[in-house]
BAKOL-573857 format. One line per field, with one value per atom (N, C-alpha, C, CB): residue number from 0; atom name; x, y, z. Coordinates in Angstrom, 3 decimals, m for minus. Atoms other than C-alpha are relative to their C-alpha. Glycine has a CB too. Layout:
REM residues N
pos <- c(NUM  ...)
site <- c(CA  ...)
east <- c(X  ...)
north <- c(Y  ...)
up <- c(Z  ...)
***
This chain:
REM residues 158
pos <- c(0  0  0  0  1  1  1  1  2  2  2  2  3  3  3  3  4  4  4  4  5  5  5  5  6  6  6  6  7  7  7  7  8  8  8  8  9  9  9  9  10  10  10  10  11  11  11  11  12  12  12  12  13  13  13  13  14  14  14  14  15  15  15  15  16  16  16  16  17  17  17  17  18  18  18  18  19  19  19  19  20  20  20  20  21  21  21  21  22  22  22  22  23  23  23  23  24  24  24  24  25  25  25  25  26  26  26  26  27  27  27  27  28  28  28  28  29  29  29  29  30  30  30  30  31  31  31  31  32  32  32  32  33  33  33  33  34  34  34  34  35  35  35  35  36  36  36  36  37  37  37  37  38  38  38  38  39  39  39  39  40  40  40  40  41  41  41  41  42  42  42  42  43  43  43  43  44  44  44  44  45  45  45  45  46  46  46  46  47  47  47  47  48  48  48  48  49  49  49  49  50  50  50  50  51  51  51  51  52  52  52  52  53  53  53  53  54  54  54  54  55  55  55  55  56  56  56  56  57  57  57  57  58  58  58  58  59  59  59  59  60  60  60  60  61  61  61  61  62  62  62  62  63  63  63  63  64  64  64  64  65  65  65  65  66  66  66  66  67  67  67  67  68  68  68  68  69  69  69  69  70  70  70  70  71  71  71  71  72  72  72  72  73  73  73  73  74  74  74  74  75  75  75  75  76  76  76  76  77  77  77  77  78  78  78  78  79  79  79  79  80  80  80  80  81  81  81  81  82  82  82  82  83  83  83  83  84  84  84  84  85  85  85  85  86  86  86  86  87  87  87  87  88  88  88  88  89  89  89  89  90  90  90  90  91  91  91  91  92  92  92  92  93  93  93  93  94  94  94  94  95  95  95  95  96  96  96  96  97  97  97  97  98  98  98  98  99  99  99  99  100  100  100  100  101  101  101  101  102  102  102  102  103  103  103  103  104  104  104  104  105  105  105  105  106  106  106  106  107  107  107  107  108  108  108  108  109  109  109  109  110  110  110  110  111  111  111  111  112  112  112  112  113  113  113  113  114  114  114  114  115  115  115  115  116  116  116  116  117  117  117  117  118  118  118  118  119  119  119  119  120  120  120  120  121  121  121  121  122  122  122  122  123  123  123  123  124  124  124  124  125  125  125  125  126  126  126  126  127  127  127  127  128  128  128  128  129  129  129  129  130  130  130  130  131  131  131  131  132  132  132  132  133  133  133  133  134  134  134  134  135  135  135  135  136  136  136  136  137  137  137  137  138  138  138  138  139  139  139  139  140  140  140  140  141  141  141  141  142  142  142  142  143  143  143  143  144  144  144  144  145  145  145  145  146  146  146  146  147  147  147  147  148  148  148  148  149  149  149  149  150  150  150  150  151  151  151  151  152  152  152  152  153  153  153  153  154  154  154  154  155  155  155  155  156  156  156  156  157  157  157  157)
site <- c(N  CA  C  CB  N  CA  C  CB  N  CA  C  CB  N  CA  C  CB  N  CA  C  CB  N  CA  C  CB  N  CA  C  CB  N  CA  C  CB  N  CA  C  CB  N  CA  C  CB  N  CA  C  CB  N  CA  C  CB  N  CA  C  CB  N  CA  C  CB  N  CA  C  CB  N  CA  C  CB  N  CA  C  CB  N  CA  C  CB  N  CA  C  CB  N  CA  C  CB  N  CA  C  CB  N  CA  C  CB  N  CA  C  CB  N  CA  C  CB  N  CA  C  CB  N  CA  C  CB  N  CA  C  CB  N  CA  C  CB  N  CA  C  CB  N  CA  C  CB  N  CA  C  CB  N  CA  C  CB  N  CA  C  CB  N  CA  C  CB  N  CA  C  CB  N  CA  C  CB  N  CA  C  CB  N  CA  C  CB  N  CA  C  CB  N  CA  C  CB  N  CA  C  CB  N  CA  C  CB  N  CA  C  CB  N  CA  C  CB  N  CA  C  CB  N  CA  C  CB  N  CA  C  CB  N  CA  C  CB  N  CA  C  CB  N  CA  C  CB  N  CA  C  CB  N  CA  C  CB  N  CA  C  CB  N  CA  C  CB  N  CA  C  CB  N  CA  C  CB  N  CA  C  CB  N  CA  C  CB  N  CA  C  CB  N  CA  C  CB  N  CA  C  CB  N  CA  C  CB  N  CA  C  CB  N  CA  C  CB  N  CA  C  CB  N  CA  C  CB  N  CA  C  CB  N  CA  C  CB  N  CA  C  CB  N  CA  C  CB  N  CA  C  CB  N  CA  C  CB  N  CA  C  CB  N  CA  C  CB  N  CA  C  CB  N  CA  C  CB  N  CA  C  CB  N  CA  C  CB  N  CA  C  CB  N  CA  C  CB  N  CA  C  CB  N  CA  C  CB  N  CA  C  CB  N  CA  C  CB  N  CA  C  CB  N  CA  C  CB  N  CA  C  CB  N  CA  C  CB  N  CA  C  CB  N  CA  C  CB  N  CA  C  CB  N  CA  C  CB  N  CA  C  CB  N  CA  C  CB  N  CA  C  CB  N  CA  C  CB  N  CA  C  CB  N  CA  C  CB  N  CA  C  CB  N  CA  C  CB  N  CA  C  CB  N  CA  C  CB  N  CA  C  CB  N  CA  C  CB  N  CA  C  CB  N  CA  C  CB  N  CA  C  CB  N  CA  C  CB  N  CA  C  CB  N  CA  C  CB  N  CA  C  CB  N  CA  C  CB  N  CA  C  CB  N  CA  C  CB  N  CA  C  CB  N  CA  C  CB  N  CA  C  CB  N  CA  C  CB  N  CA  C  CB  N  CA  C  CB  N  CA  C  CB  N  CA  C  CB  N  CA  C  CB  N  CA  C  CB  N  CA  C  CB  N  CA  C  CB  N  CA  C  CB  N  CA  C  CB  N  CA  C  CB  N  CA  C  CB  N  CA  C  CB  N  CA  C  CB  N  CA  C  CB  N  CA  C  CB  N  CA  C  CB  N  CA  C  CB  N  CA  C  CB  N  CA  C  CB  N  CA  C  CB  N  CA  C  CB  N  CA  C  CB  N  CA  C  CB  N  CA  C  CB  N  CA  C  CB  N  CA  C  CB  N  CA  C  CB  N  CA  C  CB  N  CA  C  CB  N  CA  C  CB  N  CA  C  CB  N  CA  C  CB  N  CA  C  CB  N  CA  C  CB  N  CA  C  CB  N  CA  C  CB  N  CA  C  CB  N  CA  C  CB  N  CA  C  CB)
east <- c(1.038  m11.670  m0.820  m0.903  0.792  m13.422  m1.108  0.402  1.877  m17.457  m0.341  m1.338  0.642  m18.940  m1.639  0.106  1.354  m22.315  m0.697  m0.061  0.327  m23.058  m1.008  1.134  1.194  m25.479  m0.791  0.158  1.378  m27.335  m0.076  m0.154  0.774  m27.807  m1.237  1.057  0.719  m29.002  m1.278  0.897  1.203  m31.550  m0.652  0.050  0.363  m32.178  m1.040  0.962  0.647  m33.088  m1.528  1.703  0.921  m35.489  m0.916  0.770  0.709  m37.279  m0.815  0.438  0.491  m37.867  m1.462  1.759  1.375  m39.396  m0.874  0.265  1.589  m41.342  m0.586  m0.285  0.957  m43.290  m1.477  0.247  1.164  m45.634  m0.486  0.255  0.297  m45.758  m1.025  2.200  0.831  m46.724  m1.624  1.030  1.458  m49.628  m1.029  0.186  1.110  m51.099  m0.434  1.156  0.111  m50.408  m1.510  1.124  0.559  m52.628  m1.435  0.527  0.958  m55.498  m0.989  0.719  0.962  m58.814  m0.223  m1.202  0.581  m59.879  m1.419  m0.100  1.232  m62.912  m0.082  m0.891  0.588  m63.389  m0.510  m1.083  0.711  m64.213  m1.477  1.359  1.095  m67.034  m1.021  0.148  1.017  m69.435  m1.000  0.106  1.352  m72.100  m0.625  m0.128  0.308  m72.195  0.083  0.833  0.200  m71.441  m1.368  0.994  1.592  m74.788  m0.791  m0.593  0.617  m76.634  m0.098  0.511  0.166  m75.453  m0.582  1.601  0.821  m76.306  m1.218  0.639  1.495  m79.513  m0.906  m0.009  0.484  m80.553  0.050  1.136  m0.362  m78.537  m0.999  1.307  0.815  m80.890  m1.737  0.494  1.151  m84.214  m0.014  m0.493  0.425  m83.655  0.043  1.264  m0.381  m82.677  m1.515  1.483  1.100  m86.275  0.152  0.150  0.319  m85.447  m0.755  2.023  0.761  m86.972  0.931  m1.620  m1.111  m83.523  m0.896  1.872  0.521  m84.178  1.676  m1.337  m0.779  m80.986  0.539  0.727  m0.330  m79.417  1.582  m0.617  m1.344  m75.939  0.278  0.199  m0.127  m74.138  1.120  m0.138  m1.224  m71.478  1.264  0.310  m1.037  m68.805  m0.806  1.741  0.795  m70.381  m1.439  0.443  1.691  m73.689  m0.525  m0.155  0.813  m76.020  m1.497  m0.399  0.906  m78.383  m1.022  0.850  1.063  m81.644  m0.056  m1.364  1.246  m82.955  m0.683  0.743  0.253  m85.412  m1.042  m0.360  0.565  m86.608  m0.636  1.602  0.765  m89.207  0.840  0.059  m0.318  m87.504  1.423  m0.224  m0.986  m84.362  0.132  m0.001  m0.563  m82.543  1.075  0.055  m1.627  m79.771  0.863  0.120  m0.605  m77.527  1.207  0.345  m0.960  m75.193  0.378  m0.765  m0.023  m72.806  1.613  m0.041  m1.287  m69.269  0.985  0.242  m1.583  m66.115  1.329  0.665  m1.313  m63.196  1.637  m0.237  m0.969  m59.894  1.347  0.411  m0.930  m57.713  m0.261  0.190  0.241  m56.740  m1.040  1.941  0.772  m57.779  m1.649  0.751  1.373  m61.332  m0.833  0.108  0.970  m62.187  m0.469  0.896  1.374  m63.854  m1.634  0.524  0.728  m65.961  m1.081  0.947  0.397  m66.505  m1.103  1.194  0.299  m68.084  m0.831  0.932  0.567  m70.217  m1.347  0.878  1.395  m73.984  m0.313  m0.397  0.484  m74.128  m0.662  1.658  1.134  m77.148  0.537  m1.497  m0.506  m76.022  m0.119  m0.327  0.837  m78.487  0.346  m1.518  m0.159  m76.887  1.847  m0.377  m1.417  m73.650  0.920  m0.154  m0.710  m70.945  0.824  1.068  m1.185  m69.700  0.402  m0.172  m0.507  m67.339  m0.101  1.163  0.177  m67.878  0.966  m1.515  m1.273  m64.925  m0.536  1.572  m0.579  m65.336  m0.813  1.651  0.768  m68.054  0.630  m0.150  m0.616  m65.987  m0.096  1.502  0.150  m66.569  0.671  m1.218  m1.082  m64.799  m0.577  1.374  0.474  m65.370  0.875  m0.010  m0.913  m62.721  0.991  0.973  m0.706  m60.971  1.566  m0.143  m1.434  m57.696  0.823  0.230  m0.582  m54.808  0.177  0.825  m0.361  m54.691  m1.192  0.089  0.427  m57.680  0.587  m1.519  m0.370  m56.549  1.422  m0.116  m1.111  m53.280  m0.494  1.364  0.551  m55.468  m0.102  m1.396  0.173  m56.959  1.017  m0.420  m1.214  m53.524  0.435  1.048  m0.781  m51.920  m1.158  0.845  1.123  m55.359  0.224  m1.478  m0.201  m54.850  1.021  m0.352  m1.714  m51.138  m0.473  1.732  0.218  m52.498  m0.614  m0.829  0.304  m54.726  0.488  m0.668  m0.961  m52.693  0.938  0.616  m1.170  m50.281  m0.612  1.180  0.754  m52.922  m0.916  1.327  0.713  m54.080  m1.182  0.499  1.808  m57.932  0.131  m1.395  0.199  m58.143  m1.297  1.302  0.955  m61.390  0.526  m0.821  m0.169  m61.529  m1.246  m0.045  1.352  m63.616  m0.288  0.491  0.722  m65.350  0.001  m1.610  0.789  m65.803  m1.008  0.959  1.124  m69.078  m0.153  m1.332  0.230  m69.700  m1.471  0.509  1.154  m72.948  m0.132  m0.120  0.548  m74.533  m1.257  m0.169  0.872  m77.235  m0.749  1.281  1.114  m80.101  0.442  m1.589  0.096  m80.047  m0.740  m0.628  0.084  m82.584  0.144  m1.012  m0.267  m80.810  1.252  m0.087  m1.412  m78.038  0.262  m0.513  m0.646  m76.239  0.945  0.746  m1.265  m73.625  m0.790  1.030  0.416  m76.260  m0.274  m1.415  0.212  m76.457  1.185  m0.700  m0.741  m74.778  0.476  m0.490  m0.657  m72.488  0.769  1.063  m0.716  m70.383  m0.656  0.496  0.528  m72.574  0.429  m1.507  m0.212  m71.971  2.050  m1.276  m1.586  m68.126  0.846  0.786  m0.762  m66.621  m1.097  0.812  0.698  m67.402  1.185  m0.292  m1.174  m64.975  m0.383  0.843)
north <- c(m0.073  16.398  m1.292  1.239  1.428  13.029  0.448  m1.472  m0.434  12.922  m1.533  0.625  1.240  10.660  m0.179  0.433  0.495  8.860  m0.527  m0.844  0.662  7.688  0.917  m0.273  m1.061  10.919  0.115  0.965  0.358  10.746  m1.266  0.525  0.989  7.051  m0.083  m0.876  m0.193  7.579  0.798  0.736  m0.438  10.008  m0.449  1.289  0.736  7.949  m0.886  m0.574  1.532  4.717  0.994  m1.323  m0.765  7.693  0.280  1.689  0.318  8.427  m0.645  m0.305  1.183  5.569  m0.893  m1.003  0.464  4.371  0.571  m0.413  m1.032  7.241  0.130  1.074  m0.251  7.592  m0.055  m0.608  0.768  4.842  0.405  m1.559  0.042  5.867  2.052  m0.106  m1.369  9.904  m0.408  1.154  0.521  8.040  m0.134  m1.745  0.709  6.309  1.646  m1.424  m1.420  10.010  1.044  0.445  m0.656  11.573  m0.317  0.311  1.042  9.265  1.444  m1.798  m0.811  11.026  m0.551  0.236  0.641  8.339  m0.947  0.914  0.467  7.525  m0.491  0.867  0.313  4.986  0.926  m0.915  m1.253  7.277  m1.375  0.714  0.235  4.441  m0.368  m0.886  m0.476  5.157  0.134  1.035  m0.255  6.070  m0.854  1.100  1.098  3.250  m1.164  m0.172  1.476  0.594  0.085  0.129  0.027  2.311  m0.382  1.433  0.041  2.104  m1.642  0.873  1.420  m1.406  m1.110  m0.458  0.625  m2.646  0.415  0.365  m0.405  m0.984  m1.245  1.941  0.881  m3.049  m1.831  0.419  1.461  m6.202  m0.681  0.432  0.436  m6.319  0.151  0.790  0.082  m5.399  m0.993  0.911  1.141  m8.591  m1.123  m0.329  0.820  m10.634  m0.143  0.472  0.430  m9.645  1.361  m1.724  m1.078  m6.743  1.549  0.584  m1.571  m3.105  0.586  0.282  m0.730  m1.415  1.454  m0.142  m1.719  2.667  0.738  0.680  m0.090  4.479  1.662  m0.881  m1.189  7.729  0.142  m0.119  m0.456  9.578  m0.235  1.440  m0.034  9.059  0.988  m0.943  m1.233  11.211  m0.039  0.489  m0.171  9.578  m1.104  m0.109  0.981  7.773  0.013  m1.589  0.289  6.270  m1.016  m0.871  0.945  4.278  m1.043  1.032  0.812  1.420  m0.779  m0.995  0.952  m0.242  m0.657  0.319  1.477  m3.326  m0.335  m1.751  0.717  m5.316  m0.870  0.668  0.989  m8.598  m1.179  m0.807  0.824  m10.647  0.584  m1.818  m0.331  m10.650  0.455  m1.143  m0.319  m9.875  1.442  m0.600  m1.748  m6.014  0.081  0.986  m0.664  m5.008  1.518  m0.253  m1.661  m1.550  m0.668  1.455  0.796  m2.112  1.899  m1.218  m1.393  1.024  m0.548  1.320  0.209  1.296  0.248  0.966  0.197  m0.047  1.076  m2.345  m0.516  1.896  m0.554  1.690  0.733  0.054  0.995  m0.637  m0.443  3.135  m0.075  1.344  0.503  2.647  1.611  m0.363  m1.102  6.698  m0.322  2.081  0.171  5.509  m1.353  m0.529  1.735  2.103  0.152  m1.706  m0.228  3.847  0.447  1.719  m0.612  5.055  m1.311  0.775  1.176  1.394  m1.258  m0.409  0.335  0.430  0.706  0.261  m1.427  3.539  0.157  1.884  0.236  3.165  m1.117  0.674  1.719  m0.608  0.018  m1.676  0.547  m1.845  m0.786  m0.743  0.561  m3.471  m1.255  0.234  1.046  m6.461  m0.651  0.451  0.137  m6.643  m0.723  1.702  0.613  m8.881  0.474  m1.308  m0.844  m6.827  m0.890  1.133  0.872  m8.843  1.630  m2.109  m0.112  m7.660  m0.821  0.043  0.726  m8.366  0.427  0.244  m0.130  m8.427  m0.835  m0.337  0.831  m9.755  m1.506  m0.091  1.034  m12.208  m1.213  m0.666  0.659  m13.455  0.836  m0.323  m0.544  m12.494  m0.333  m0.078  0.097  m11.230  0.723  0.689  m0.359  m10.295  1.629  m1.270  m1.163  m7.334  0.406  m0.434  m0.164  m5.826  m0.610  1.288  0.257  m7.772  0.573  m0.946  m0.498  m6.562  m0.389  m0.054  0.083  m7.887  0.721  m1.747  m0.648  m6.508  1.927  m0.310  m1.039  m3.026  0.082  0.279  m0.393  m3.756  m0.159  m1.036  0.293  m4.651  1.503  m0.833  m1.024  m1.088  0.988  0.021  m0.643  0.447  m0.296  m0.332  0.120  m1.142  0.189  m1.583  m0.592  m0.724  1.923  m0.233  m1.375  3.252  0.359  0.808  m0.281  3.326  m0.550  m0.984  0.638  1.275  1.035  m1.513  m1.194  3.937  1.383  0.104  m1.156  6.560  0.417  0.075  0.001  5.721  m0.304  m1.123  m0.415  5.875  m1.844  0.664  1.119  1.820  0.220  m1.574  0.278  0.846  m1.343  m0.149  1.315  m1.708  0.475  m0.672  0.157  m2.044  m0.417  m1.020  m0.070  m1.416  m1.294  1.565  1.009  m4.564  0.850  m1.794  m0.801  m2.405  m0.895  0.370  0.874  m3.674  0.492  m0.524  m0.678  m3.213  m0.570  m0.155  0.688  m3.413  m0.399  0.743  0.583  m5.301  m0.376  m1.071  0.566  m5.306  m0.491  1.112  1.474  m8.089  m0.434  m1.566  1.143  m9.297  m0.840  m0.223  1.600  m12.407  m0.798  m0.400  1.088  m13.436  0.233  m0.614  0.131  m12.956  m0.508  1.291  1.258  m15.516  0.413  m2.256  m0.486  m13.012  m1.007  1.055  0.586  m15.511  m1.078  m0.868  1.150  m17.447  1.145  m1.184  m0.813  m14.172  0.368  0.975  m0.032  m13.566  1.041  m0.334  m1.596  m10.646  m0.194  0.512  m0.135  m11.605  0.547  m1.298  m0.560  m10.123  1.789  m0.514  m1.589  m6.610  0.464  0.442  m0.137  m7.221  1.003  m1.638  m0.835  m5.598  0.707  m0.671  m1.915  m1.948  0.239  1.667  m0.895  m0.139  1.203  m0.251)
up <- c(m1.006  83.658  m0.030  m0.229  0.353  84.771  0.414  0.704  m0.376  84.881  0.480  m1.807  m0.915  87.318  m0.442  1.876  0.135  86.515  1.007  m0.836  m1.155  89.872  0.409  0.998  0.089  90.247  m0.669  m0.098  0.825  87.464  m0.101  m1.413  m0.422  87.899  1.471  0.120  m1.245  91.174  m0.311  1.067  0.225  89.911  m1.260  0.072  0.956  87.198  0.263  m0.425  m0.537  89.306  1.045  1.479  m1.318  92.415  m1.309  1.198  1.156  89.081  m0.184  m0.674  0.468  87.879  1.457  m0.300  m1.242  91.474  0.591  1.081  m0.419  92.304  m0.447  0.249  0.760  89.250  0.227  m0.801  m0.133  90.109  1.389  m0.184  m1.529  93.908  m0.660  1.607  0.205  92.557  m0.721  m1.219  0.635  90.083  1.344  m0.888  m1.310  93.412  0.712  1.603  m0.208  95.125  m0.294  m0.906  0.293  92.958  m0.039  m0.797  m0.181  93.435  0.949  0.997  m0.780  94.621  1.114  m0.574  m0.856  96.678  m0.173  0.789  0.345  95.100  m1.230  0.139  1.649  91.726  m0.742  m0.125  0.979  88.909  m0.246  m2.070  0.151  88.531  1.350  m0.910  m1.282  91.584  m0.154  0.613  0.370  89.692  m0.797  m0.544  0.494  87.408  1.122  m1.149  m1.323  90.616  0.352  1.747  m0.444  92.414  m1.118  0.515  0.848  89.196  m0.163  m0.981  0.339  88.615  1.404  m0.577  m1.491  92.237  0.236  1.361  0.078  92.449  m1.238  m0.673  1.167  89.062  0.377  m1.409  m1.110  90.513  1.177  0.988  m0.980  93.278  m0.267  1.213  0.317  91.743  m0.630  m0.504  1.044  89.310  1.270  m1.585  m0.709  92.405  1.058  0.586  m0.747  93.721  1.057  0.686  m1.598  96.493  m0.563  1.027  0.055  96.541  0.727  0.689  m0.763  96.953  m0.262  m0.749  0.130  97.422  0.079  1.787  m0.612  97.332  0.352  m0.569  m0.783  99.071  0.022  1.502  m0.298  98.914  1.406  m0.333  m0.702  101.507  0.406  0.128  0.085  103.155  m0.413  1.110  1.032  101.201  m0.525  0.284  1.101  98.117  0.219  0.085  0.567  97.577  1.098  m1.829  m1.038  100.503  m0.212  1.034  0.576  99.257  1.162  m0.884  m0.955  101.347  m0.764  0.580  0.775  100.147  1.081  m0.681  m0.772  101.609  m0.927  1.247  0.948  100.185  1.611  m1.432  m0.885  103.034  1.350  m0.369  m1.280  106.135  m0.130  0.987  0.600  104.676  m0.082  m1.101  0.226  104.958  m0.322  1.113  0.382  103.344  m0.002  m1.321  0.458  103.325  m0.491  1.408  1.025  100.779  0.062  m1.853  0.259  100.330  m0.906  1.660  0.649  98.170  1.130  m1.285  m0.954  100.301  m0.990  m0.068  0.478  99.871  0.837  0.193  m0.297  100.117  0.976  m1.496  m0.787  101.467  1.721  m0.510  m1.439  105.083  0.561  1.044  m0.982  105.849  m0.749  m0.241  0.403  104.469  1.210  m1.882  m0.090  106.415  1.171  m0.022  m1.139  109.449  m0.932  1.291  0.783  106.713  m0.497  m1.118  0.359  105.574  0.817  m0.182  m1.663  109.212  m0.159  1.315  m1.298  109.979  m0.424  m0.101  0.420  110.006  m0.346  m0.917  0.636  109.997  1.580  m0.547  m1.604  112.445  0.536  m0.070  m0.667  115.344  m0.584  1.104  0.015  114.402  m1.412  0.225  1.316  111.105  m0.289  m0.672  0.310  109.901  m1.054  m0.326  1.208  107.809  m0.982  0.619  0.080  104.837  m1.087  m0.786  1.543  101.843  m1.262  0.041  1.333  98.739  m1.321  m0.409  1.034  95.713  m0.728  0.384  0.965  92.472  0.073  0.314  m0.302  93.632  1.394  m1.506  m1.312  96.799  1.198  m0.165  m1.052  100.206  1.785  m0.184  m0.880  103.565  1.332  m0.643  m0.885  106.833  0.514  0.857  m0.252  106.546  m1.373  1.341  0.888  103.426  0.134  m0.177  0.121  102.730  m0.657  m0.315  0.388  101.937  m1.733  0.899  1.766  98.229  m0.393  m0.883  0.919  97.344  m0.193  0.285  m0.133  98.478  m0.719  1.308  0.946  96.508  m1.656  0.349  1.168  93.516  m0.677  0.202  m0.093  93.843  m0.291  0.916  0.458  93.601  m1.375  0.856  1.195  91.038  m1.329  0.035  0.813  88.946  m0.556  1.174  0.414  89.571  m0.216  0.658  0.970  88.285  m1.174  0.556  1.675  85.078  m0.073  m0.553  0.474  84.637  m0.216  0.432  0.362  85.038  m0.988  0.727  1.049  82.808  m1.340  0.336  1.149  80.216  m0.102  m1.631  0.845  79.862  0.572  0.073  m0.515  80.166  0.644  m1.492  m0.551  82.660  0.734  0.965  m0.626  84.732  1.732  m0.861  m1.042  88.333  0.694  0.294  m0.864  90.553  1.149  0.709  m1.096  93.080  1.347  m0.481  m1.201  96.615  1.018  0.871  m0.685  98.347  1.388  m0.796  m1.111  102.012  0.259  1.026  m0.070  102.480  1.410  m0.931  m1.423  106.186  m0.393  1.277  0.529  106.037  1.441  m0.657  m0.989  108.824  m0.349  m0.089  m0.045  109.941  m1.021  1.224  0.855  107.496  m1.215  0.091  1.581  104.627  m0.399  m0.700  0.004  103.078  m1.602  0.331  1.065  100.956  m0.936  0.547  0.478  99.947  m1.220  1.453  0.980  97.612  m1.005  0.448  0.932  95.213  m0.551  0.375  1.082  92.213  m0.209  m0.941  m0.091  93.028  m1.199  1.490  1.199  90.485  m1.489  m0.157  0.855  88.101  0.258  0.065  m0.214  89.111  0.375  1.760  m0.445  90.062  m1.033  m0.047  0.944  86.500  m0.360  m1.188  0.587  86.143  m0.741  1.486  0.130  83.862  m0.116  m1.034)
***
């Protein structure tokens, strides 16, 4: 009787490539650090001088600042695509939306950081400690020139 291996290779190799796709799968949607990001942006911006106040929002956490003529709503970006109307919603007309990653900034989540985000929650899954870089959407008045503050201070949460 001959035994073919061409079947269990095959489910050998579907295995092997779904693992990492079920890890992502199981993903809530939301950084397990959310509560340390607000915490650390709230702090971030009182040393920087503003009088943030901040408020849950209906997904995550919703931050005011306002430093002179300067307003900020700062809230946590989320990189999945069913999230990024979410990422938009309650920004003042009068107000300019950036992103912020890791101390670099964008006018629209790119696709690497959102693959960053992934491959971050398969490392975790599979048990290592790596640290997730958060990205925050920051709408901004005119008179305020976010891009001279030191986000990179708040970029690594683990």
């Amino acid at each position: 009787m001959k035994s073919s291996h061409g079947p269990k290779l095959v489910l050998a190799l579907a295995l092997a490539l779904t693992v990492p796709l079920k890890a992502v799968k199981l993903d809530t949607g939301k950084p397990t650090t959310s509560d340390n990001l607000r915490a650390a942006t709230i702090a971030f911006l009182a040393r920087q001088g503003f009088e943030p106040r901040a408020q849950e929002g209906s997904i995550g956490f919703l931050i005011f600042a306002s430093l002179g003529d300067c307003r900020l709503q700062i809230r946590e970006a989320f990189p999945q695509w069913w999230f990024r109307d979410s990422n938009t919603a309650r920004v003042p007309k009068e107000s300019r939306l950036t992103f912020v990653f890791d101390g670099e900034f964008s006018s629209d989540i790119p696709v690497a950081w959102s693959l960053n985000y992934y491959w971050v929650r398969v490392q975790q899954r599979l048990g290592l400690h790596v640290s997730w870089n958060s990205i925050l959407a920051v709408a901004a008045t005119h008179g305020c020139s976010i891009e001279a503050l030191p986000w990179s201070e708040i970029a690594d949460l683990s």
